[in-house]
N, C-alpha and C positions, 0 to 999 in steps of 0.2 A: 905285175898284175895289180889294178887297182882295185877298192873297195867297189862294190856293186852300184853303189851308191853313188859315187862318185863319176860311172862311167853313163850316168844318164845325162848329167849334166856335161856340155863340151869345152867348157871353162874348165872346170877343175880337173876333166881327165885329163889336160895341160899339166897344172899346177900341183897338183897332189898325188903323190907317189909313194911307194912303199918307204922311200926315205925321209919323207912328210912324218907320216905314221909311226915310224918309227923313232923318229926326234921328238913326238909328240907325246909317245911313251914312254921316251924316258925322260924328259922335261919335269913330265906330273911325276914321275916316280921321286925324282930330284926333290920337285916342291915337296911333295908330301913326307921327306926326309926331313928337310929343311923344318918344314913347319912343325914337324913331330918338335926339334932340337929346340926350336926356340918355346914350343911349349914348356916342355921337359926345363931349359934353363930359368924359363918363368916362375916356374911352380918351385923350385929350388929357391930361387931368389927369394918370394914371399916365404917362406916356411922359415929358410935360414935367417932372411935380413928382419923382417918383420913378425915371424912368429906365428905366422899364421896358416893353416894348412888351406889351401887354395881349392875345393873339391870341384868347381870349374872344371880349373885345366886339368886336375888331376883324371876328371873322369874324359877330358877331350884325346889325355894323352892316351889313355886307356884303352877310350873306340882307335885312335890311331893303328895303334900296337896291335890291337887283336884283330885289326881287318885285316892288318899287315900278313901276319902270322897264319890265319885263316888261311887267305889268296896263297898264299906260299904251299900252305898242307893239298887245297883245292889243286893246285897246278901241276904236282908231283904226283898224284894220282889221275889226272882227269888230261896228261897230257901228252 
């Protein structure tokens, strides 16, 4: 079953499928790992090499983590 959305247009209820959506979901879930780690190793690097505490990334790492964290508690109850 496609997205609602999807099934209005006659192109994409071709091309787009649950396994679309699904690679799609876990793609961003992927990046948004990724992009957590390379913050996290950023903010490590300046702190350790240079001395300086980065409050940037520290607070970018922070929204990361707790949206994370949130979406997880939200989906255990609400699924």
């Amino acid at each position: 079953m496609t997205h609602p959305i999807f099934s209005r247009i006659p192109f994409f209820n071709k091309v787009v499928d649950e396994r679309f959506l699904e690679h799609r979901r876990r793609s961003t879930s992927a990046a948004g790992i990724a992009g957590a780690l390379l913050v996290g190793a950023l903010y490590e690097y300046h702190w350790f090499h240079d001395h300086v505490m980065s409050w940037e990334l520290l607070a970018v790492l922070l929204v990361m983590v707790t949206v994370k964290l949130s979406m997880m508690v939200w989906y255990k109850f609400h699924d």
